[in-house]
C-alpha positions in Angstrom: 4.6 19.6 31.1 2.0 18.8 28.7 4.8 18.7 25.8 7.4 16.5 27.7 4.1 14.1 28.6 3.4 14.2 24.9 6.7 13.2 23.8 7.1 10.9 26.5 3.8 9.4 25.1 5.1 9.3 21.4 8.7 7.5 21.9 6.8 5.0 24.0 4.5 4.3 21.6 7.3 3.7 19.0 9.3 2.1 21.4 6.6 -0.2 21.5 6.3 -0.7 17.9 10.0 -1.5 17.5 10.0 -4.0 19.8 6.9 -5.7 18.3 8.7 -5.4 15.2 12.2 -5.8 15.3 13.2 -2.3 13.9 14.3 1.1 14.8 12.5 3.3 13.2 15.2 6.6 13.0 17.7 4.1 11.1 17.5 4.3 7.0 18.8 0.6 7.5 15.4 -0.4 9.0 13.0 0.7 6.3 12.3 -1.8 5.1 9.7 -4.0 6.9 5.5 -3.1 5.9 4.6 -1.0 8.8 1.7 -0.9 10.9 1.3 2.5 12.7 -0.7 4.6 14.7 -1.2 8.3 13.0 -0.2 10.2 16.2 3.3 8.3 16.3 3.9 9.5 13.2 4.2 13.1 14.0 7.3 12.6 16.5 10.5 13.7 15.2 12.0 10.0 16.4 9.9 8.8 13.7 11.4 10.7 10.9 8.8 13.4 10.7 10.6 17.1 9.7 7.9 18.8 8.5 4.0 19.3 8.1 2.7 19.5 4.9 4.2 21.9 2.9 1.2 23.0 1.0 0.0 25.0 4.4 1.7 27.2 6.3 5.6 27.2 4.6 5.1 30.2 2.5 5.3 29.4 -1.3 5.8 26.2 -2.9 9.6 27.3 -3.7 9.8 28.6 -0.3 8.5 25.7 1.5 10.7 23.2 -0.9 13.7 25.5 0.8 12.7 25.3 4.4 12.9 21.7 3.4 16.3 21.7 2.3 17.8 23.8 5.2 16.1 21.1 7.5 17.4 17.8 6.1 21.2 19.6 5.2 21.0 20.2 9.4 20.2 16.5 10.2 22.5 13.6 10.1 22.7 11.4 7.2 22.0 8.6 8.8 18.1 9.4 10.2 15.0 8.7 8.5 13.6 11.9 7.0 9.7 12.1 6.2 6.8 14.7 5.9 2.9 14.2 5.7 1.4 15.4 2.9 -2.5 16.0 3.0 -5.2 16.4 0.3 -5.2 19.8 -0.4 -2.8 20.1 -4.0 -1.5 16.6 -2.7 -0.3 15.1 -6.5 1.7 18.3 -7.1 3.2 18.2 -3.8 4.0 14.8 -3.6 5.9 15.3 -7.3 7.8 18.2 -6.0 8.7 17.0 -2.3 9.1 13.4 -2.1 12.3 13.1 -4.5 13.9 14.7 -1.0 12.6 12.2 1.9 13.2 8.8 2.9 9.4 8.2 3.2 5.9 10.0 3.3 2.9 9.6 4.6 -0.4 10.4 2.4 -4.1 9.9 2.6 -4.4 8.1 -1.2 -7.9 7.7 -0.2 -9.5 11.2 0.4 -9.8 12.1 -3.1 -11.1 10.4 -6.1 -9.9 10.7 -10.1 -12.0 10.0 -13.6 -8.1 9.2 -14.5 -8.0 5.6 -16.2 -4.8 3.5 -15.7 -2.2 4.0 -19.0 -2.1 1.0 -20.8 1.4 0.1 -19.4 0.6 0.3 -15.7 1.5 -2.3 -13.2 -0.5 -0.4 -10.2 -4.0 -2.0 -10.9 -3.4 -2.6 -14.4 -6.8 -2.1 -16.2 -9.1 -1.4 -13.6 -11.2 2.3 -13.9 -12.4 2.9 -10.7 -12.5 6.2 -9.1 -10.7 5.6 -6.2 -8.3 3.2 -7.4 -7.3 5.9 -10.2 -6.4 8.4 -7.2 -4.5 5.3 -5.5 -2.3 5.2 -8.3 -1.5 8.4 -9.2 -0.6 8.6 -5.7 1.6 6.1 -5.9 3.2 7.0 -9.3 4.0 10.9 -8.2 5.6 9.4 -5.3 8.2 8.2 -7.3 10.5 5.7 -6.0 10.2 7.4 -2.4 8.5 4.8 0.0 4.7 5.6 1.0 2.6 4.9 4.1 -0.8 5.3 3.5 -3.2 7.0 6.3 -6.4 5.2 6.3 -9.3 5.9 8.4 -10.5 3.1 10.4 -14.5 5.8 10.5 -13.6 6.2 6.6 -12.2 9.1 5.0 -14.0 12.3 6.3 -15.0 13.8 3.2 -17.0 10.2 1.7 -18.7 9.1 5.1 -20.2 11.8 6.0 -23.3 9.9 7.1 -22.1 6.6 8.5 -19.2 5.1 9.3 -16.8 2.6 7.5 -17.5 -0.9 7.8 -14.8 -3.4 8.1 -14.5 -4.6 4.3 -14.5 -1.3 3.1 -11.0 -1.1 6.4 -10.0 -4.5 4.4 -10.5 -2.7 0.8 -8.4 -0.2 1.5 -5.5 -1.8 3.1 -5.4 -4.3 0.3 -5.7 -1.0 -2.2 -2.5 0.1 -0.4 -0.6 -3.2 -0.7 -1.3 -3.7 -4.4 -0.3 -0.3 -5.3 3.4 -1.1 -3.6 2.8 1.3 -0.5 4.8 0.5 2.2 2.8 0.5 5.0 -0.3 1.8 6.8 -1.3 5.0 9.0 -4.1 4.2 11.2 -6.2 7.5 11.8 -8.4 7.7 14.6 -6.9 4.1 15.9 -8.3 5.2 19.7 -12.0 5.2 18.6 -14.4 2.3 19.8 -14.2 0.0 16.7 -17.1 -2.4 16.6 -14.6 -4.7 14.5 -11.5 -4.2 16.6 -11.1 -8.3 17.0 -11.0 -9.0 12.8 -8.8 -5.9 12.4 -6.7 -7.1 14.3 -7.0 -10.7 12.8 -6.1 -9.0 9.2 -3.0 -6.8 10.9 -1.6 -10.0 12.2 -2.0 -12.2 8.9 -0.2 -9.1 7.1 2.6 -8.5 9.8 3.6 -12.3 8.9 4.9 -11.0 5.6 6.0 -7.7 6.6 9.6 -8.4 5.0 8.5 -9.5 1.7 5.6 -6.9 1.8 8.5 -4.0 2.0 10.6 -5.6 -0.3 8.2 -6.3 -2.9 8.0 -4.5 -6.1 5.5 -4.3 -8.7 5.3 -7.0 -11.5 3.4 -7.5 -14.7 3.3 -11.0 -15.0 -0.5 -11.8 -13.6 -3.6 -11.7 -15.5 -7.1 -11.8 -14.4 -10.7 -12.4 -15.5 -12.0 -9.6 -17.2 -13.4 -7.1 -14.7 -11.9 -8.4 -11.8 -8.9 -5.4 -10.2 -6.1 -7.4 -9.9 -2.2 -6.0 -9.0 0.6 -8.3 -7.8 3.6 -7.3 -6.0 6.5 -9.7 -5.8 9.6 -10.0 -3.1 12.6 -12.3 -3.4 10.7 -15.5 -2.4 6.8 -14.9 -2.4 4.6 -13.7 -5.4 1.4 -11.4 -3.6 -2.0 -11.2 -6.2 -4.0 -8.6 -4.8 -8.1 -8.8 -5.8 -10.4 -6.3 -5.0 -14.3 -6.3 -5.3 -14.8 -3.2 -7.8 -18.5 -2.7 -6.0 -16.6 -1.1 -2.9 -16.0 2.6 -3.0 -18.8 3.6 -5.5 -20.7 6.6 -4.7 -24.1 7.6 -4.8 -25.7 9.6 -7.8 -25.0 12.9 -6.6 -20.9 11.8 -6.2 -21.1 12.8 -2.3 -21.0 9.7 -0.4 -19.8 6.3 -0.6 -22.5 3.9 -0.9 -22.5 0.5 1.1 -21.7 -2.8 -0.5 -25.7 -3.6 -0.8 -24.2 -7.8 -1.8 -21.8 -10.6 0.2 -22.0 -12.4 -2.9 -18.7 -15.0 -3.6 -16.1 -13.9 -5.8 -15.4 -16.3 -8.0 -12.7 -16.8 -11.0 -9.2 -17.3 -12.2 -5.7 -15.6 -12.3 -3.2 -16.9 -14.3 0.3 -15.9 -13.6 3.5 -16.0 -16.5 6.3 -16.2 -14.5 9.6 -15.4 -15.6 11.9 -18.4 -16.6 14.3 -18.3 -14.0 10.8 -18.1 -11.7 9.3 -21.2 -10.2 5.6 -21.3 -8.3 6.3 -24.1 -5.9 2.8 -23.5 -4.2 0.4 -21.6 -1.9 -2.1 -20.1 -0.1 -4.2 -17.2 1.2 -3.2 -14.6 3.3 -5.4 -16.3 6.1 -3.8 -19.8 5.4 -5.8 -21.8 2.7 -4.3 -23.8 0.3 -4.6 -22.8 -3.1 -5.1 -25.2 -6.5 -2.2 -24.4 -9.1 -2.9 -25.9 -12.1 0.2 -25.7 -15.2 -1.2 -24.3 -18.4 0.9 -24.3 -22.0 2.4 -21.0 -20.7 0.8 -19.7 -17.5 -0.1 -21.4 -14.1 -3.7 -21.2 -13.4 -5.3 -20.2 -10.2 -8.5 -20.5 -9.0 -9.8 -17.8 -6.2 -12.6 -17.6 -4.7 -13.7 -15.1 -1.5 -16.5 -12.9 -0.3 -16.4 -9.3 0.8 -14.0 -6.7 -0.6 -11.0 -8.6 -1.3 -8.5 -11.4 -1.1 -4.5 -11.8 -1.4 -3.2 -14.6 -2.6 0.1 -15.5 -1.8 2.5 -17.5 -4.2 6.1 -19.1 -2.7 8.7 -19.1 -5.8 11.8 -20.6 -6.1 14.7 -19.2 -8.3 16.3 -20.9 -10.5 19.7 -20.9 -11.9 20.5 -18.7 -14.7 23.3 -19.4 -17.0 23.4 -15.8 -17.5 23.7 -14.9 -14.3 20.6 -12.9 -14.0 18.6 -12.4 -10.8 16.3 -9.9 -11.1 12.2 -10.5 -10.3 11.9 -9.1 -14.0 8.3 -7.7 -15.4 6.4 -8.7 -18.5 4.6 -6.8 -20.8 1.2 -7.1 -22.4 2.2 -9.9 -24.3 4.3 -11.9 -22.1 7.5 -10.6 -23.0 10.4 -10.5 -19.9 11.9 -7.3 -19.4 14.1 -6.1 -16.9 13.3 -4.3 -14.1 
């Protein structure tokens, strides 16, 4: 009785989620809106989920890779096939495992790196920051396989120890997530009393707006900050996303333990300029929350001015396409000094 009410409890919850939407989440067809969900949902098999992490309890790494493999050659073709993959050897697994599965989902934020970005990264290109580092190399031994990343809403275990996460450092996070190209979000301990339950909610439904373009989006090279400030931009069909992040969230204290508290509000203040493409047009926009931005044409960039407090702010760019006479339609990436290339 207790595992029929649990699974009766699970596909309600995703029927739930499906109807709020407008996808089927067992169809490969359907993966790609940004999705919101709840980490116990996750675990159902009508969510995708085959198998636990395979660093625990699956034998050896070879053995547990073919456990895998007799799995998804039993299951049909067209069902979503996925596996959570937790901390413990978590960069080695994801390289070995996620080449297999339609999607996985993976804390990015329960373990930190001294790792700098290459100079030819597009996931937070420049920025040194320890959690950030993790974030992408996350992302990059994922491969091209779509990740959800779990995220805390008390803060990841091992870093709040001592208090719990505040809202900002919720927002910092999720906007960690989106310019690193994840695909969508794994609430963990969703049912707790959040003290910020109402603004949470506020951000979920500004995000769920874009969920299309958010799970369509891929990574582009083509937007340049002030010095210092972590930029990443994503970019779907018809919107350009610039992800800024406050680099004074997720330090820690001298001894490396803990996270320390954001000790300043203080307004973010500067510039992004963006080099489109030339088959790319910036016909306007605004903030994820609505305000209009100022876009000002440069010799060869667009500038745009940004300004926000706490831990971060998207900015999101509407862009036309223009007619190529050689046909091409691809977003397109360029590198350090402007040049297009294709993706």
């Amino acid at each position: 009785m207790k595992f029929l009410n649990s699974m009766l409890t699970c596909v309600a919850a995703l029927v739930a989620i499906a109807a709020g939407s407008g996808i089927v989440l067992d169809k490969k067809c359907d993966l790609g809106p940004f999705l919101f969900v709840n980490e116990p949902e996750t675990r159902c098999m009508e969510f995708g989920m085959v198998m636990e992490c395979p660093a625990h309890g699956h034998g050896t790494r070879e053995e547990a890779l073919q456990k895998l493999k007799g799995i998804l050659a039993d299951r049909s073709p067209e069902l979503v096939n996925s596996i959570d993959v937790c901390r413990s050897s978590q960069l080695e697994t994801l390289e070995h495992f996620a080449p297999l599965l339609d999607r996985v989902t993976v804390n990015p934020f329960a373990l930190r790196s001294s790792e700098p970005p290459e100079a030819s990264s597009l996931i937070w290109p420049g920025t040194d920051h320890p959690i950030l580092n993790h974030v992408r190399l996350v992302r990059r031994k994922g491969g091209s396989t779509p990740l959800l990343a779990k995220t805390d809403l008390k803060g990841p275990e091992r870093f709040f120890q001592r208090r719990a996460a505040m809202f900002e450092e919720i927002r910092w996070m999720v906007y960690a997530a989106i310019g690193a190209n994840f695909q969508g979000i794994v609430w963990r301990n969703a049912k707790q009393d959040i003290p910020f339950r109402r603004r949470l909610d506020g951000m979920v439904s500004a995000l769920d707006r874009y969920a299309g373009d958010l799970g369509a989006a891929e990574l582009v090279g083509w937007v340049r900050a002030d010095p210092g400030q972590p930029v990443s931009a994503i970019c779907s069909r018809e919107r350009l996303f610039i992800v800024l992040l406050n680099e004074a969230y997720f330090q820690f204290d001298p001894g490396g333990k803990s996270v320390v508290a954001p000790l300043t509000n203080a307004c973010q203040n500067g510039h992004v300029r963006i080099y489109p493409p030339k088959h790319v047009e910036i016909v306007g926009g605004q903030t994820l929350f609505g305000l209009p931005l100022t876009l000002t044409p440069k010799a060869q960039c667009i500038d745009v001015e940004y300004s926000f407090r706490g831990s971060g702010q998207i900015l999101i760019l509407e862009i036309a396409r223009k007619a190529a006479a050689c046909g091409i339609e691809h977003v397109g990436t360029v590198d350090a000094v402007g040049k297009e290339t294709k993706q």
